[in-house]
C-alpha positions as CSV (number, residue, x, y, z in Angstrom):
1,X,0.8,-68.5,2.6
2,X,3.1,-66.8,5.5
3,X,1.0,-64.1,7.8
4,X,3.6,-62.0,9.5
5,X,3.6,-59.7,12.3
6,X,4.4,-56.1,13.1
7,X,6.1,-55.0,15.9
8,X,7.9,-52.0,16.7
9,X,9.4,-51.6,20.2
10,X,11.9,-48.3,20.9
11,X,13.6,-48.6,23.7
12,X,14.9,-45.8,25.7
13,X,16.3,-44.8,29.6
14,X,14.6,-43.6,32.0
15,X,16.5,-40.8,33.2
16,X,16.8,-38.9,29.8
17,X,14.0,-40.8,27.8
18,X,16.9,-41.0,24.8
19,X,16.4,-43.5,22.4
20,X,19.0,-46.5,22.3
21,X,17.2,-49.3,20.2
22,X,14.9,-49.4,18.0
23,X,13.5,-52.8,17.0
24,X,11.2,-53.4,14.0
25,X,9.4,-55.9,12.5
26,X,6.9,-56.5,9.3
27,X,2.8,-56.9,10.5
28,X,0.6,-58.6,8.7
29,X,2.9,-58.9,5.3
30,X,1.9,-61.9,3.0
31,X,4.3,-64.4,1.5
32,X,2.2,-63.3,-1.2
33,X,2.5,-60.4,-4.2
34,X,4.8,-58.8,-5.9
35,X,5.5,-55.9,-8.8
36,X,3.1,-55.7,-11.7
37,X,2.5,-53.4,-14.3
38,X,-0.5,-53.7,-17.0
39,X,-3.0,-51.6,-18.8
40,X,-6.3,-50.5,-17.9
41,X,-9.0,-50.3,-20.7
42,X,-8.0,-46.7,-21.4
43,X,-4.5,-48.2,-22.5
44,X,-3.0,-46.4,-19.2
45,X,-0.5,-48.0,-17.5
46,X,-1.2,-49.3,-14.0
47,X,1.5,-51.0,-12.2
48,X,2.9,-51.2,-8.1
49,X,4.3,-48.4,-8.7
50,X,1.4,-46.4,-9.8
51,X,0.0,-47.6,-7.2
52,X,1.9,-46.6,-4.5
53,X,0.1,-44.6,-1.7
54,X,-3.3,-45.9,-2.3
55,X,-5.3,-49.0,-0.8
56,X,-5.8,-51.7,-3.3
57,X,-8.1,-54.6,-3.7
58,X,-6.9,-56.7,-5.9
59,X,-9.2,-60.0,-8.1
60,X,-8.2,-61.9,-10.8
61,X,-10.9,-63.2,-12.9
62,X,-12.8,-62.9,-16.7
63,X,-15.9,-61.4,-18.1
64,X,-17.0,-64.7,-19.6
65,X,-17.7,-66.0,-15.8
66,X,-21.1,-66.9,-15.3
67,X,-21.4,-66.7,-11.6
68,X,-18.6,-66.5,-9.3
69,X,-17.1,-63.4,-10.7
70,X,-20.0,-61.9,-10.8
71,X,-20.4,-62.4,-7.6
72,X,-16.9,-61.0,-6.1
73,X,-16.8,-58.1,-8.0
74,X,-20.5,-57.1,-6.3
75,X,-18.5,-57.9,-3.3
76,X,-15.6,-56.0,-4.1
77,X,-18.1,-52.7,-5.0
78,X,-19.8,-53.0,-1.9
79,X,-16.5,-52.6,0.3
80,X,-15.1,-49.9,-1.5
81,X,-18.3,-48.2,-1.2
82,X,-19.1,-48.7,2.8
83,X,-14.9,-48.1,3.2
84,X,-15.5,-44.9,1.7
85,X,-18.9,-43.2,3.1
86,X,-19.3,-44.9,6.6
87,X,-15.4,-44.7,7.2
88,X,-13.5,-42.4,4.6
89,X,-11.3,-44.7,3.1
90,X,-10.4,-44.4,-0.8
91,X,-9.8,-48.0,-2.2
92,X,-8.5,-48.8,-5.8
93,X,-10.7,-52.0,-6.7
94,X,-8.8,-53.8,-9.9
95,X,-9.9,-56.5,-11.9
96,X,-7.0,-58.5,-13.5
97,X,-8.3,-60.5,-16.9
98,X,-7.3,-64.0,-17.1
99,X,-8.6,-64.3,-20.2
100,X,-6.6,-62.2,-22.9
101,X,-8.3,-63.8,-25.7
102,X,-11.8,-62.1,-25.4
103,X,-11.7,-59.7,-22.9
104,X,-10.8,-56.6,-25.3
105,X,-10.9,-53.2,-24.0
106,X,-14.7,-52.7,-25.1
107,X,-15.6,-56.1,-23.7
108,X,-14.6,-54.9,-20.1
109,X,-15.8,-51.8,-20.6
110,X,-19.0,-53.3,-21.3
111,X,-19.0,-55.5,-18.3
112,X,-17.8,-53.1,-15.7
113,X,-20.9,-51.0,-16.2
114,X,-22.8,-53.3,-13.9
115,X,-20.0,-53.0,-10.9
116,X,-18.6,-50.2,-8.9
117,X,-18.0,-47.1,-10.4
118,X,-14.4,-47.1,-9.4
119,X,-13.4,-50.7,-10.6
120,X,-10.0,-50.8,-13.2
121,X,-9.7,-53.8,-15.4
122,X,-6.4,-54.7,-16.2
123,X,-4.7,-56.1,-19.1
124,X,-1.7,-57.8,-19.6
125,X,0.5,-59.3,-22.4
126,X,0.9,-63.5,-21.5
127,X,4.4,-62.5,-19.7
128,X,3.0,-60.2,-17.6
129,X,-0.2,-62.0,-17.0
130,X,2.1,-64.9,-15.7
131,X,4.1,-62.8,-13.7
132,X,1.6,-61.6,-12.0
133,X,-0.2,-64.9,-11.0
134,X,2.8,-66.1,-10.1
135,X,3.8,-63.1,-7.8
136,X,0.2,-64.0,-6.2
137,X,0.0,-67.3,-6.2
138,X,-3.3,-67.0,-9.0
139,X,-4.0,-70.5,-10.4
140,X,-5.6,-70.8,-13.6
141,X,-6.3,-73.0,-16.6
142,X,-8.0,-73.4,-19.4
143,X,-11.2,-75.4,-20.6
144,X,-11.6,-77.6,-23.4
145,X,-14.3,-75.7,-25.9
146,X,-16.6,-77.6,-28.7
147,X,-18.5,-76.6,-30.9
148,X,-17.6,-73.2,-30.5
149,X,-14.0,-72.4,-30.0
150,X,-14.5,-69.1,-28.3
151,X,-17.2,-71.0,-25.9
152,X,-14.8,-72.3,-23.5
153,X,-14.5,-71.6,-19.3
154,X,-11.4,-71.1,-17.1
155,X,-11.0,-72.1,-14.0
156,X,-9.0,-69.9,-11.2
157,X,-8.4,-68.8,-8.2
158,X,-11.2,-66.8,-6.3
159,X,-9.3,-64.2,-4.1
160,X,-9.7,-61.0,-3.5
161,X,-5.9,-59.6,-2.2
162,X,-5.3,-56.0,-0.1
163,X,-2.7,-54.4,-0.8
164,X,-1.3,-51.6,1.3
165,X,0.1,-47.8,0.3
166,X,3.6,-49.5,0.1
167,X,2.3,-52.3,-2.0
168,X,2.6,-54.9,-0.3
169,X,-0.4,-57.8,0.4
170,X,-1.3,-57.3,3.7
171,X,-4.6,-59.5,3.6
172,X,-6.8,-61.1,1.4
173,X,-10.7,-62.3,1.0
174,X,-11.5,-66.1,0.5
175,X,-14.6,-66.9,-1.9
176,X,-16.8,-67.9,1.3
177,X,-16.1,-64.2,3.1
178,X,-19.5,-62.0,3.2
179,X,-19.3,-58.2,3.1
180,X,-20.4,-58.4,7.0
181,X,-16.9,-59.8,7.3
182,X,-14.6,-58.1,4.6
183,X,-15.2,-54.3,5.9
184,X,-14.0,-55.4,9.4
185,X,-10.8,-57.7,8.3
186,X,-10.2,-54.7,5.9
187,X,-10.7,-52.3,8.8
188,X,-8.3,-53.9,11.1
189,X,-5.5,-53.7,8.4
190,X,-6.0,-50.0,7.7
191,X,-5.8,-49.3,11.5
192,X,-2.5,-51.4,11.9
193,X,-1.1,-49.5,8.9
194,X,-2.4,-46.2,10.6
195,X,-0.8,-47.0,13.9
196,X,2.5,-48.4,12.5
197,X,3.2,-44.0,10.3
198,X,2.0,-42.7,13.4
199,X,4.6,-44.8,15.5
200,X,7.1,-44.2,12.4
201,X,6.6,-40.3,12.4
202,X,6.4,-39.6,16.1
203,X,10.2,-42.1,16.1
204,X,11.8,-40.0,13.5
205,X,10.4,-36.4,15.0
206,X,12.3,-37.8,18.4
207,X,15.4,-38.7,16.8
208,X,15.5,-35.1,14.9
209,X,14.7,-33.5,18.1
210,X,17.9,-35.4,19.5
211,X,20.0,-34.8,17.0
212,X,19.0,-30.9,17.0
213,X,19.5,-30.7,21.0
214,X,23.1,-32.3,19.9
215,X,23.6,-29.9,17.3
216,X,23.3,-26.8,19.7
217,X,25.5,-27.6,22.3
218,X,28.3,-28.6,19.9
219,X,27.3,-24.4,18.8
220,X,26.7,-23.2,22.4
221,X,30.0,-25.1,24.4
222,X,31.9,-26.3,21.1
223,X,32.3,-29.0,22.1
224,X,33.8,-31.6,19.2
């Protein structure tokens, strides 16, 4: 996985402070992600696009998981909670199923009343369940069963990926990150973000104030 970097420098003269570069450059963009769309257990469809605007964290994993999802959706809750009293941030916590076989709407109903209030589940037909694991680099397989043929375990990939208001995976948690370390890396991604609009908006207001300046002395002197 490829970590970028953001940078945007504008250059500009001294004498008249008019902008005559501008160089730009993604921060802190994965190799990592892509478009998906799915369902959530209300049959609504949820997809990058939906999306778009909003703060995701984003875990793949099944309800018939007997410890480590339990333990990463906990983790997961937790965030989105301290993110949003201590520091005002609204996250979208989503749970994709890698199971479609017994995770039916009712069964992740059932087991998202333990977690977070605001955790989705997601599902997926196969194609878009491959899609998506593909887009994120999600391994999984399954598990032979025995006796029962419903009694069987999948083994995956346990990562937790943040996605930013454009959609793209800025960052992501590895199973061995505690909360005392997820709000700050999360932190430090919003505040990037943050910076980079503020750059983006106070570039463009500059630019059409130039262009206005322009516009009046081609009205004032005619000039052509």
């Amino acid at each position: 996985i490829f970590l970028g970097h953001y940078e945007k420098a504008v250059v500009s003269t001294q004498s008249t402070g008019e902008i005559t570069s501008t160089e730009s450059k993604v921060y802190g963009e994965l190799a990592v992600g892509g478009p998906f769309e799915m369902k959530n257990t209300k049959g609504e469809v949820v997809s990058t696009e939906t999306l778009k605007g909003k703060w995701v964290l984003l875990y793949f994993g099944f309800t018939y998981c007997p410890d480590i999802c339990p333990e990463q959706m906990e983790l997961m809750g937790d965030v989105t909670e301290i993110l949003k009293t201590e520091h005002g941030i609204e996250v979208v916590p989503l749970m994709i199923t890698i199971d479609l076989e017994r995770d039916t709407p009712e069964v992740l109903d059932n087991y998202l009343a333990d977690y977070h209030p605001s955790i989705q589940a997601l599902l997926g037909t196969e194609e878009q369940l491959d899609s998506a694991c593909n887009h994120f680099r999600c391994y999984r397989s399954k598990g032979k069963s025995y006796d029962d043929p419903n009694d069987y375990i999948l083994d995956h990939t346990v990562t937790q990926y943040i996605l930013n208001p454009d959609g793209k995976t800025v960052g992501y948690f590895m199973s061995t990150r505690g909360l005392e370390e997820r709000v700050p890396i999360f932190l430090g991604h919003y505040e990037r973000y943050k910076a980079l609009v503020e750059q983006v908006e106070q570039d463009t207001k500059e630019k059409l104030s130039n262009l206005l300046d322009r516009a009046l002395t081609i009205v004032t002197f005619g000039i052509f």
